[in-house]
N, C-alpha and C positions, 0 to 999 in steps of 0.2 A: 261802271266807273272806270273800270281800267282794259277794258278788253274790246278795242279794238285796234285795226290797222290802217296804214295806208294803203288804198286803191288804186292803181291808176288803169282809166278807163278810156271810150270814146264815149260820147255822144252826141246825136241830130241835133245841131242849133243852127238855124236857117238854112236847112238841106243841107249841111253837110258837116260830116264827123269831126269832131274837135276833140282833143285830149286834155283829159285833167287828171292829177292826183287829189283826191277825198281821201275823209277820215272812213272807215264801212268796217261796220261791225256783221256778223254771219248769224243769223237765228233759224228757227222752223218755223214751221207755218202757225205756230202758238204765240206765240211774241206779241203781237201786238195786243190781242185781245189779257194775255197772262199779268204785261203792266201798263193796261188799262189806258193804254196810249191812242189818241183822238187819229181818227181818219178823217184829212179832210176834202181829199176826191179819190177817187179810184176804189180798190179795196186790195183787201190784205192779200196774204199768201195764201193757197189753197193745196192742201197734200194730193188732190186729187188732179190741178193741173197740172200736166208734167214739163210743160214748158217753163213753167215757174223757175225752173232750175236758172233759165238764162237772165229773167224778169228781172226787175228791183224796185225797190220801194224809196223816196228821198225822206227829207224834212223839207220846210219850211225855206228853212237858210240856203240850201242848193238848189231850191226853186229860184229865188231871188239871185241867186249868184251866177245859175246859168242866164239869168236873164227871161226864164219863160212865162213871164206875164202870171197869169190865173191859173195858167193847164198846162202842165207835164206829159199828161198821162197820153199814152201808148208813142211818145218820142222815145227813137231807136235808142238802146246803148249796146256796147260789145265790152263785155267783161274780160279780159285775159281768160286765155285757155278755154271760152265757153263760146255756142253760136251765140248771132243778134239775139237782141232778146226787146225789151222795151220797158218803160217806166208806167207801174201798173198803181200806183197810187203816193200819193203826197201825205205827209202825217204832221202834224201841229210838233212845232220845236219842241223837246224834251232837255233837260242836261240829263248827258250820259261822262259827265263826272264835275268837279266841281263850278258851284255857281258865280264864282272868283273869276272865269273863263267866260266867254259869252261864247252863247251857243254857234258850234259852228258848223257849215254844210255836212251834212253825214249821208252816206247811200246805206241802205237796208238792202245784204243779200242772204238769199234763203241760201242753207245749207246743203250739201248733196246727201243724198241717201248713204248713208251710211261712213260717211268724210269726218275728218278730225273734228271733236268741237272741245272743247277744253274748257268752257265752263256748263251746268246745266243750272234752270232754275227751279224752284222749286213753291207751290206759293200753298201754304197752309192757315188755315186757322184762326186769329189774333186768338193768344192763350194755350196753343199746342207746340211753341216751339220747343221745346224740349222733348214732348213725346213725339216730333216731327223730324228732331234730329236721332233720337234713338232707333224708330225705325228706315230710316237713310241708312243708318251707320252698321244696321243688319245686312241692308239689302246691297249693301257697298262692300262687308265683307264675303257676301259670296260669289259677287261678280268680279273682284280683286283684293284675295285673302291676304296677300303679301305685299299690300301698301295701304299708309292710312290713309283716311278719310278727311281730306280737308276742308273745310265749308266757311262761310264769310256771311252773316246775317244780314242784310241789305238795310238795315236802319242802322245798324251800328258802323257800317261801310260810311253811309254819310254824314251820322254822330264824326266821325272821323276828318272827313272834311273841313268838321269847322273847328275842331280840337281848341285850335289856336287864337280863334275867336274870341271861345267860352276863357279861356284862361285869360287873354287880353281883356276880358269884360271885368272877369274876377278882379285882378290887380287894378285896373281904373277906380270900383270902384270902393277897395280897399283902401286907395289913397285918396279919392274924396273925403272919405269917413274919417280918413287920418288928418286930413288939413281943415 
């Protein structure tokens, strides 16, 4: 919902490298399969290929917006600070924050071994969030005793989004009932 950046990149679009700023969010190679998000050519990240690091993954929307017809998949891109690398698969649009927004071009870049990530996910259970956050919140203080643990439950993340909605509905139709 809120964690990502701007990119700016190149990529092959009819033999030769053009640049654009996208919005690219950083994941590992668990992401796509963790929120169950559609692959619609190509395939995911793989921990075991290590060129992966350079790769990327689009949406939908940056398919359409580079202009590349049906197929993406292995057109060059060069990431900042990384070799060429190429676009290893396409993924059916998602909103990665509110639906207020229309969906827009996004790159998928895997993370480097061992590089900043600043959120993790976590997917448990329906019915153990609670005992899903208690043992988090063990294994969080022994990997960093001297800071809390902060966490954000991904339905209440989007509960949130429409806040304003649910409350504009209320009063609407509080004042129907009144007139």
């Amino acid at each position: 919902g809120d964690d990502y950046w701007i990119a700016s990149f190149h990529i092959e679009l009819a033999n030769e490298m053009k640049y654009f700023d996208l919005k690219r969010i950083v994941v590992d190679e668990n992401f796509i399969n963790l929120y169950d998000i559609e692959l619609i050519e190509g395939r995911a990240f793989e921990s075991q290929m290590s060129t992966d690091i350079q790769n990327c993954i689009i949406n939908e929307a940056a398919l359409h917006k580079f202009g590349l017809g049906n197929s993406a998949i292995n057109n060059r891109i060069r990431l900042p600070g990384k070799e060429e690398g190429k676009i290893i698969g396409v993924v059916r649009d998602f909103y990665f924050h509110s639906k207020h927004n229309a969906i827009e071009p996004l790159i998928i870049c895997l993370a480097e071994e061992g590089g900043y990530t600043p959120l993790i996910s976590v997917k448990f259970a329906k019915g153990q969030q609670e005992n899903a956050v208690q043992v988090l919140s063990k294994e969080w203080e022994k990997f960093s005793p001297n800071s809390a643990i902060s966490y954000t439950i991904a339905e209440e993340k989007i509960r949130s989004f429409y806040r304003n909605e649910e409350r504009l509905n209320t009063i609407f139709k509080w004042g129907v009932v009144l007139s």
